[in-house]
C-alpha positions as CSV (number, residue, x, y, z in Angstrom):
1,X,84.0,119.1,129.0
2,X,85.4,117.5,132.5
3,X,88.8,117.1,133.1
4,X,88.9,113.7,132.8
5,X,87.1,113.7,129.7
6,X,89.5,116.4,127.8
7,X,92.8,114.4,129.8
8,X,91.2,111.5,127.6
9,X,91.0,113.6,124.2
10,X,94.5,114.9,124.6
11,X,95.9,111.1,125.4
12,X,94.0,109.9,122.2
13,X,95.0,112.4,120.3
14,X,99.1,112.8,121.2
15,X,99.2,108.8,120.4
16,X,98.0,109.4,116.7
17,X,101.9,110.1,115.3
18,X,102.7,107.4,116.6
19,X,100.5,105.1,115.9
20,X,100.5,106.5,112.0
21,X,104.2,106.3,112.0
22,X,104.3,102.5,112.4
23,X,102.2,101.7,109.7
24,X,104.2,103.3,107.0
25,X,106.6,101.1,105.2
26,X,110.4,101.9,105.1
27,X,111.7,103.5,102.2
28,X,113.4,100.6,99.8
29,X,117.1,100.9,99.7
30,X,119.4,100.5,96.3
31,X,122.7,98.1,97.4
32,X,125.6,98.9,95.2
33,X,127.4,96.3,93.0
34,X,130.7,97.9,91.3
35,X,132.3,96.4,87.8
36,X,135.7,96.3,88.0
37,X,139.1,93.8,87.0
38,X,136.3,92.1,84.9
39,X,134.4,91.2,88.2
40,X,131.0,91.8,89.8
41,X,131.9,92.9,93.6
42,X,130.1,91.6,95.5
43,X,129.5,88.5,93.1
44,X,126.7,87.7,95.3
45,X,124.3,90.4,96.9
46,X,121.0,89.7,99.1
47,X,118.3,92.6,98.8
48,X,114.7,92.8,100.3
49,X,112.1,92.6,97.8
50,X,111.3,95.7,96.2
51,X,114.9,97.3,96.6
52,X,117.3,98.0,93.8
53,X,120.7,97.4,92.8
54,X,122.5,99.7,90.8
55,X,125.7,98.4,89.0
56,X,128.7,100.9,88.1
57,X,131.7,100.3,85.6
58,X,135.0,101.2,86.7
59,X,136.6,99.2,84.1
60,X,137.8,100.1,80.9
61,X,135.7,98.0,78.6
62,X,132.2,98.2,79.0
63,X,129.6,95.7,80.6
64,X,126.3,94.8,81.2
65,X,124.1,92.9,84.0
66,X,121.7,90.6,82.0
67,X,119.4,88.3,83.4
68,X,118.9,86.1,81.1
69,X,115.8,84.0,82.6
70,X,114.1,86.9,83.4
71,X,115.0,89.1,80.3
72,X,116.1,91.8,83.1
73,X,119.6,93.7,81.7
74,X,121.1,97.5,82.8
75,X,122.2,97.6,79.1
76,X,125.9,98.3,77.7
77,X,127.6,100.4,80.7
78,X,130.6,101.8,79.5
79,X,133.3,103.3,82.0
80,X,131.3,105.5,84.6
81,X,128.2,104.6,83.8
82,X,125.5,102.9,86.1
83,X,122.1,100.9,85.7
84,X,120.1,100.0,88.0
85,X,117.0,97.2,88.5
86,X,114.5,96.8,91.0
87,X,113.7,93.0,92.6
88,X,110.1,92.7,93.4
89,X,109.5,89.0,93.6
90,X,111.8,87.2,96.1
91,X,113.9,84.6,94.5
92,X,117.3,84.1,93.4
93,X,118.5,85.6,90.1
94,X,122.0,84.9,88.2
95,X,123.2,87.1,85.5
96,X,126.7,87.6,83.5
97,X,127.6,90.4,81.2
98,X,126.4,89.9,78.3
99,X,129.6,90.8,76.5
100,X,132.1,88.9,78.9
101,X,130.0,85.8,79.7
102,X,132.7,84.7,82.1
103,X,131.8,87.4,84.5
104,X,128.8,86.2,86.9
105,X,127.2,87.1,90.1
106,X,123.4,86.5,91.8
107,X,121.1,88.9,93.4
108,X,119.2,87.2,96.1
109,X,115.9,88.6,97.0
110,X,114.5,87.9,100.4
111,X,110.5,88.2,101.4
C-alpha cells in the first residue's frame, strides 16, 4: 500500500464517527407540568413530537390530565404522584382534570 493510498484509508476511515453520529436522532425529552392551587403550570406547554409530558400533584386533592378527544388521561394522581403521556402526532391537544373540570391546560406538539 503507498502512502497516499493508506493517508486515503485512514482519512475515510477517522470521518466514519462522525459521519454515524449525525444520523442518529436526539433522545426525546419529557417537559414537566406540576398540579398545584388547582392549576396546571404551565397551562400551556409546546413539545416536539414524540416527547413526553409527565404531570405531578402537589395538591392535596387528587387530579387527572384527560384528554378527552383523544381518550388520552394519566389516571387519578393523588398527592405525589405523576403520569406521564407521550405526543406522537403534532397537533394541539386540550385536557382538564377529569375530577375538577375547571382546571385546563393544552400540550402543543410541534413537527
Amino acid at each position: 500500500m503507498t502512502d497516499l493510498t493508506r493517508r486515503k484509508a485512514l482519512i475515510l476511515t477517522a470521518g466514519a464517527p462522525i459521519a454515524l453520529g449525525l444520523a442518529t436522532r436526539a433522545k426525546a425529552a419529557t417537559a414537566e407540568v406540576t398540579i398545584q392551587g388547582m392549576a396546571f403550570a404551565p397551562a400551556t406547554i409546546t413539545i416536539a413530537a414524540g416527547d413526553s409530558v409527565r404531570w405531578t400533584n402537589s395538591d392535596a386533592a387528587p387530579h387527572t390530565a384527560t384528554f378527552r378527544a383523544t381518550g388520552a388521561d394519566t389516571g387519578r394522581l393523588n398527592r405525589g404522584d405523576s403520569g406521564a403521556l407521550t405526543f406522537d402526532t403534532p397537533g394541539s391537544y386540550e385536557y382538564a382534570c377529569a375530577i375538577h373540570p375547571s382546571m385546563r391546560g393544552q400540550v402543543i406538539v410541534t413537527g
